[in-house]
TORKOL-4160 file (C-alpha; in steps of 0.2 Angstrom, whole numbers, padded with zeros to 4 digits, m for minus):
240
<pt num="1" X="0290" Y="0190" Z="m0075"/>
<pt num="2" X="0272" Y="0192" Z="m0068"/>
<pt num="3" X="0270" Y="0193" Z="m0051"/>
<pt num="4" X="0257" Y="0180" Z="m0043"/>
<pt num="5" X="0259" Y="0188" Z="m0024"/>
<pt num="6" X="0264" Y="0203" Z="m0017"/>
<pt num="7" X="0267" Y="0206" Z="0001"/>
<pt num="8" X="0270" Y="0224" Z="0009"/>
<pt num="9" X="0275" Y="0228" Z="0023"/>
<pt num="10" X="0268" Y="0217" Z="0033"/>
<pt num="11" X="0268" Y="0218" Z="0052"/>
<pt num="12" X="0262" Y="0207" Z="0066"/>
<pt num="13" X="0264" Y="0206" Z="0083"/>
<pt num="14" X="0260" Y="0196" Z="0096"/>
<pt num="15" X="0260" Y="0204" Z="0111"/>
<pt num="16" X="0279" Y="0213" Z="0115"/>
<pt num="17" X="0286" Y="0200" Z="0102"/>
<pt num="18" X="0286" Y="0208" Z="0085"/>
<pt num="19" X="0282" Y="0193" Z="0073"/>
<pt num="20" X="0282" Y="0203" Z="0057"/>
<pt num="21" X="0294" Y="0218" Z="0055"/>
<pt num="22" X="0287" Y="0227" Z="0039"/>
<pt num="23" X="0290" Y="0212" Z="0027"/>
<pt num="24" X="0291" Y="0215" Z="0007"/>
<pt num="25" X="0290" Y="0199" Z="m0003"/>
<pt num="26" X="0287" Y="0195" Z="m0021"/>
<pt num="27" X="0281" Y="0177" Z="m0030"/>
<pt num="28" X="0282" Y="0176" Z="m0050"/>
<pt num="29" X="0271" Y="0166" Z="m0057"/>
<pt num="30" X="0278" Y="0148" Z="m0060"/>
<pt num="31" X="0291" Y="0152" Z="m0049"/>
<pt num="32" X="0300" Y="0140" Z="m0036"/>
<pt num="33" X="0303" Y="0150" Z="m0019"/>
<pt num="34" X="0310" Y="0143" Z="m0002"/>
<pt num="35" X="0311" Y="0151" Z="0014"/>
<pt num="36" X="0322" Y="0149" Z="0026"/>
<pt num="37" X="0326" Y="0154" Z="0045"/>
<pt num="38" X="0330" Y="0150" Z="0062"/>
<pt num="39" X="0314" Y="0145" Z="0074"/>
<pt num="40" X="0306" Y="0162" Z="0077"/>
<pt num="41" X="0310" Y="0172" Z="0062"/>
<pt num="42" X="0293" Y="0172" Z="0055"/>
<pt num="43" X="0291" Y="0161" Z="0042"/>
<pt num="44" X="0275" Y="0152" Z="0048"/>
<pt num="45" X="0269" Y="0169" Z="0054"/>
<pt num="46" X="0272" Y="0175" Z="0037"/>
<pt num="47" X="0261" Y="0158" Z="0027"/>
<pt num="48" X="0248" Y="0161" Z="0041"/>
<pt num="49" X="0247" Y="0180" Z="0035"/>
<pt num="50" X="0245" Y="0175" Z="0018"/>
<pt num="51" X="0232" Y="0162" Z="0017"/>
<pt num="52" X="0222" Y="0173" Z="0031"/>
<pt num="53" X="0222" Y="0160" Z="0047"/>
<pt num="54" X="0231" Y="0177" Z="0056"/>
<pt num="55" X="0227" Y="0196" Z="0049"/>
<pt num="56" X="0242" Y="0208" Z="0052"/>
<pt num="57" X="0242" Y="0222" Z="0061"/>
<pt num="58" X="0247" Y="0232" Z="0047"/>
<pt num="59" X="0253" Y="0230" Z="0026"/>
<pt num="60" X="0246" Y="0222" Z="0012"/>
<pt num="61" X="0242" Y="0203" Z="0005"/>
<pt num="62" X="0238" Y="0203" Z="m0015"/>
<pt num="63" X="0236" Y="0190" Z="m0026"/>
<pt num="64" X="0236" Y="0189" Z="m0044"/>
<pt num="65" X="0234" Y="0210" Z="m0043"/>
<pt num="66" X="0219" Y="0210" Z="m0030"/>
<pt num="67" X="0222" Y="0215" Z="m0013"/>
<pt num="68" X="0217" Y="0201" Z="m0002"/>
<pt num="69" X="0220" Y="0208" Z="0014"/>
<pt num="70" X="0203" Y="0210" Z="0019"/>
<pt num="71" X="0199" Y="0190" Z="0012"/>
<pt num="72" X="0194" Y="0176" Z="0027"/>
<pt num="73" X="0204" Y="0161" Z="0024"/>
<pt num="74" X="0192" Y="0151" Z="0012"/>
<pt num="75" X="0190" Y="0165" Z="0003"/>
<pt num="76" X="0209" Y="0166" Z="m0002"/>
<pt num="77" X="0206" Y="0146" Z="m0004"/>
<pt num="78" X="0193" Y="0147" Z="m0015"/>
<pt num="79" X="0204" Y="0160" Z="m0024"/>
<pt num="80" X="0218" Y="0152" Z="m0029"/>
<pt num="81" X="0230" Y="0149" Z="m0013"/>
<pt num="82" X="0233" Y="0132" Z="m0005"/>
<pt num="83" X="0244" Y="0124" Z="0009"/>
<pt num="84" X="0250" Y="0111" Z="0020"/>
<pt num="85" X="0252" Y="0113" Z="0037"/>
<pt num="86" X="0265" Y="0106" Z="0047"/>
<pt num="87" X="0258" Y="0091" Z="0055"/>
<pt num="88" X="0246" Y="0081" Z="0045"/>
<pt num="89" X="0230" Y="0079" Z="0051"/>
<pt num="90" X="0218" Y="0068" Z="0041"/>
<pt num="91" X="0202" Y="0063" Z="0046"/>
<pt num="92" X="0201" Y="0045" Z="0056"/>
<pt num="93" X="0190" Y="0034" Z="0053"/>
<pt num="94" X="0185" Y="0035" Z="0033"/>
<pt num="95" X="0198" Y="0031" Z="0018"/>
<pt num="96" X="0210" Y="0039" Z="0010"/>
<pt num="97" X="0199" Y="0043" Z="m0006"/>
<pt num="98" X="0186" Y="0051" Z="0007"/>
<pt num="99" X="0196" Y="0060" Z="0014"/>
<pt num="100" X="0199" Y="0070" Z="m0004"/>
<pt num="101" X="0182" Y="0070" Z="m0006"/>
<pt num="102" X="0181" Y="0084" Z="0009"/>
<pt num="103" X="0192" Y="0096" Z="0000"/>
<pt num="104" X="0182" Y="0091" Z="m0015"/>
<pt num="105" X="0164" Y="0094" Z="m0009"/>
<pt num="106" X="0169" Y="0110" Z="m0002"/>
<pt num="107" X="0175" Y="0118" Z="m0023"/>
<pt num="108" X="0161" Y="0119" Z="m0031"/>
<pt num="109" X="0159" Y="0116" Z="m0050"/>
<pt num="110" X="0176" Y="0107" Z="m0053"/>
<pt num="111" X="0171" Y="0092" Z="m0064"/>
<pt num="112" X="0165" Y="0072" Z="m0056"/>
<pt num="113" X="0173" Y="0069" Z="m0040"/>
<pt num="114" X="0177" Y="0051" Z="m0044"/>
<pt num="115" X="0187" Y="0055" Z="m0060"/>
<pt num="116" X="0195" Y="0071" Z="m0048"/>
<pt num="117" X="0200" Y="0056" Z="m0033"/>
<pt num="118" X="0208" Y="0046" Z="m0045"/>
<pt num="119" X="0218" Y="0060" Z="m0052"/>
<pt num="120" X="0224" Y="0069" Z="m0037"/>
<pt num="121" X="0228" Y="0052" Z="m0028"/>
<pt num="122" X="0240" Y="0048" Z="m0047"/>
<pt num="123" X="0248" Y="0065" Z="m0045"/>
<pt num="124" X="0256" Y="0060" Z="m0028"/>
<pt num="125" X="0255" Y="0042" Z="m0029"/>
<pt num="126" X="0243" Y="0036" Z="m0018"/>
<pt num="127" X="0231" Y="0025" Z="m0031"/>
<pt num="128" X="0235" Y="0010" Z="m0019"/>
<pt num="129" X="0230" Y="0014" Z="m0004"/>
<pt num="130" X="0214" Y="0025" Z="m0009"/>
<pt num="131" X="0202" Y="0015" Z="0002"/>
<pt num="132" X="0213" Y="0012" Z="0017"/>
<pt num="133" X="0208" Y="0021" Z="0034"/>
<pt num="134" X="0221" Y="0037" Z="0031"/>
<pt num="135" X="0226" Y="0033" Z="0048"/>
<pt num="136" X="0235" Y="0019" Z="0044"/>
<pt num="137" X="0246" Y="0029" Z="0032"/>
<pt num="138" X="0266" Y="0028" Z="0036"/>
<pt num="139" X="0274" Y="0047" Z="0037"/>
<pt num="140" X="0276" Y="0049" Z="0018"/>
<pt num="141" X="0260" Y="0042" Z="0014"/>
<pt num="142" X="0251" Y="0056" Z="0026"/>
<pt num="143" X="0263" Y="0071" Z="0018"/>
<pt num="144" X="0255" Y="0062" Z="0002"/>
<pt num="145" X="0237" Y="0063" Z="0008"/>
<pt num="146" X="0241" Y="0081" Z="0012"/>
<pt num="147" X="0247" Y="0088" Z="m0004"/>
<pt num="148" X="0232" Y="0081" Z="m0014"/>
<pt num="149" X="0219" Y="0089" Z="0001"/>
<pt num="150" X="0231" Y="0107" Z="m0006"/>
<pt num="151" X="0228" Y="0102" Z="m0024"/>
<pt num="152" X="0211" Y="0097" Z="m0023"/>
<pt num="153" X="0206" Y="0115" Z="m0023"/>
<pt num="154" X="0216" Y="0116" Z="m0040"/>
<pt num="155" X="0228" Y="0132" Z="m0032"/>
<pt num="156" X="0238" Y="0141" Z="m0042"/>
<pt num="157" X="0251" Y="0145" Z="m0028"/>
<pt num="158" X="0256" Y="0130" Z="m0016"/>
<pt num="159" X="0262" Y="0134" Z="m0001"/>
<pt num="160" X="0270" Y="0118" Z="0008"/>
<pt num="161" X="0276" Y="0121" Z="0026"/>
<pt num="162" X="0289" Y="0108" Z="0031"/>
<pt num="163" X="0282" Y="0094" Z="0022"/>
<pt num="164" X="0298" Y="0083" Z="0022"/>
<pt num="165" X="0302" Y="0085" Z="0042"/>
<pt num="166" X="0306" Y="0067" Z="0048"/>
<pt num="167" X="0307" Y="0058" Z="0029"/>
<pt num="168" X="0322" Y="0049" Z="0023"/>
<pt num="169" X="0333" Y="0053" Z="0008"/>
<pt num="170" X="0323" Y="0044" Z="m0004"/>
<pt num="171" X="0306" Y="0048" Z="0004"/>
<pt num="172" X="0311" Y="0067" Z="0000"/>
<pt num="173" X="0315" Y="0064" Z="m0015"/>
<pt num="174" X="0298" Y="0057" Z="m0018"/>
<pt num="175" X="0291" Y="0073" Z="m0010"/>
<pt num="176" X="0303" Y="0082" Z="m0022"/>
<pt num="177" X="0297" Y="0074" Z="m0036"/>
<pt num="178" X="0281" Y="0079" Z="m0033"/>
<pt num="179" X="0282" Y="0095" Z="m0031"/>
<pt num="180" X="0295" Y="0097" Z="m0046"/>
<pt num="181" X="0280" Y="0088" Z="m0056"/>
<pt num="182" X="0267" Y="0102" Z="m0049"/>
<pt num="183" X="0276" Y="0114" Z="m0055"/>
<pt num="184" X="0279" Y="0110" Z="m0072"/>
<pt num="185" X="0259" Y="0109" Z="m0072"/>
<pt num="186" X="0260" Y="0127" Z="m0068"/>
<pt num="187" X="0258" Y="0129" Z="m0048"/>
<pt num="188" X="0270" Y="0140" Z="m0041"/>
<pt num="189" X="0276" Y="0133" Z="m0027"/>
<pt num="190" X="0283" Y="0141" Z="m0010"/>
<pt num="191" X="0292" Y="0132" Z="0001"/>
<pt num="192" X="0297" Y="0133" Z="0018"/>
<pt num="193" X="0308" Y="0119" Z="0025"/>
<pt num="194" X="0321" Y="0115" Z="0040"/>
<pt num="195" X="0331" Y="0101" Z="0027"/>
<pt num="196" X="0344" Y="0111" Z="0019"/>
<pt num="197" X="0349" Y="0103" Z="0005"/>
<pt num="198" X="0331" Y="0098" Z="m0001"/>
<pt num="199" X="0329" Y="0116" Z="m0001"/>
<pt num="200" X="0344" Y="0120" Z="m0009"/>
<pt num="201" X="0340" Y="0108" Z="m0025"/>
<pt num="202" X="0321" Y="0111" Z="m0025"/>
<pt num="203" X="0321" Y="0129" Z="m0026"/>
<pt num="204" X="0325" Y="0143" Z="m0039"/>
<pt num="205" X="0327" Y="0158" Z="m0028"/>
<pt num="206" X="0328" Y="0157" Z="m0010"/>
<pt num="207" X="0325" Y="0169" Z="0006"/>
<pt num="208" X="0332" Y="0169" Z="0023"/>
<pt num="209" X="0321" Y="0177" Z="0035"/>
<pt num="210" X="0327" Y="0181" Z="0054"/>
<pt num="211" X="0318" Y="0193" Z="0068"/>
<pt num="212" X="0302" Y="0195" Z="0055"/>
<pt num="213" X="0314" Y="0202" Z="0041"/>
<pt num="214" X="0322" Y="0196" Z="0024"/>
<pt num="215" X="0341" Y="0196" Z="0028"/>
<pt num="216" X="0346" Y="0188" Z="0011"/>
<pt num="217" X="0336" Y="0185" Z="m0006"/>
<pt num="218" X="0345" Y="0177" Z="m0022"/>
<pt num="219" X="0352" Y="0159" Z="m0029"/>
<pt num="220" X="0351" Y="0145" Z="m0019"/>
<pt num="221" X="0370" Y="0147" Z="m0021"/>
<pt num="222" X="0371" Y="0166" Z="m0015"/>
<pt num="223" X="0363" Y="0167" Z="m0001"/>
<pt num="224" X="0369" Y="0150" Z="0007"/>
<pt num="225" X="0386" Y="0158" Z="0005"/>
<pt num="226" X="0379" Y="0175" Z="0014"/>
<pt num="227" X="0391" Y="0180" Z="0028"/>
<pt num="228" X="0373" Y="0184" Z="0037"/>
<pt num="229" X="0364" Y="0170" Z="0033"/>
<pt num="230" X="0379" Y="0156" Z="0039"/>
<pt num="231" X="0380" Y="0167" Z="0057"/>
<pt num="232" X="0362" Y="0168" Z="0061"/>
<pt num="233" X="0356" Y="0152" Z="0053"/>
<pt num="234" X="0367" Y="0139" Z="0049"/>
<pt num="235" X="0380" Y="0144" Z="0066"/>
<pt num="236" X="0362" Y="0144" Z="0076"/>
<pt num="237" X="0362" Y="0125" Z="0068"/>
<pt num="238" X="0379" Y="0119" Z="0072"/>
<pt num="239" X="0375" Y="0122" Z="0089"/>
<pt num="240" X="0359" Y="0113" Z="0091"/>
């Protein structure tokens, strides 16, 4: 399969605490990836490498066969990558549909905004409540408004950062719906997430990452059943 992103040996640090400890990762196009890991093994570290808000202190970043590493964070927007960030942050005081129209203003040449409004706000749902004040979205209405700010720049790798912390069952299986939808558009779609078994069913191949490495990469399947993975994940769980 073709690789869409390629990461090598990627470091970071901050300070004494070593981040990133010479990370390789590989995304195919169309793919389904998860990450998992205990707090502090480097996943947000990693998306934060990736999309350029952090530059490592060492390794590469390419997408799509160019090496980005060198790339500010709009650039690498403007190229193809998108996220969501863990907390959503819309912006007060304008609707829903405006708030689209942010993401939209800033990609140039991408067709009428109006017919792209209405078409984002469909893909996630959101046709309703496109002129409400996006502050008074509920929790999955805001993961919802988030995801169509990501798609507004039309990516071709979606990176979602805990986008179902604090839902309910059915609310993440709307978000899963979603995403599931996405890809079959095209978007490959890398996933990092704290809820297991939404993780487990969204993904196609999933990593576990601990200290700023890769301890496990496979199934769903095989590397919830690693040795490694159940002790320094899901035995740091069960005693939270």
């Amino acid at each position: 399969m073709e690789v869409i992103l390629s990461v090598r040996s990627l470091r970071k640090a901050f300070g004494t605490n070593l981040a990133l400890a010479g990370i390789d990762l590989d995304v195919c196009r169309g793919e389904k990836l998860g990450i998992i890991g205990p707090n502090g093994s480097g996943k947000t570290t990693l998306i934060n490498c990736i999309t350029g808000v952090l530059r490592p202190d060492s390794g590469a970043v390419r997408f799509e066969g160019t090496d980005i590493s060198s790339w500010p964070a709009w650039r690498r927007a403007r190229g193809g990558i998108a996220r969501t960030f863990q907390i959503p942050r819309p912006f007060a005081g304008i609707s829903v549909a405006a708030n689209l129209r942010v993401p939209l203003d800033y990609v140039a040449g991408k067709g009428p905004k109006a017919s792209r409004e209405h078409e984002l706000l469909a893909l996630v749902g959101l046709q309703a409540r496109a002129h409400h004040p996006a502050e008074q979205l509920t929790q999955l209405e805001l993961r919802k408004l988030e995801l169509a700010r990501a798609l507004a720049t039309e990516p071709r790798l979606l990176i979602v950062d805990e986008v179902m912390a604090g839902l309910s069952e059915s609310e993440i299986n709307d978000v899963l719906d979603i995403l599931n939808g996405l890809n079959a558009r095209g978007v490959t779609v890398l996933m990092i997430e704290h809820i297991m078994h939404a993780i487990m069913r969204f993904s196609q191949r999933l990593i576990c990452m601990e200290t700023g490495r890769s301890i496990a990469d496979g199934t769903p399947a095989q590397v919830g059943g690693d040795p490694e993975v159940r002790r320094v994940y899901f035995g740091k769980q069960a005693h939270h």
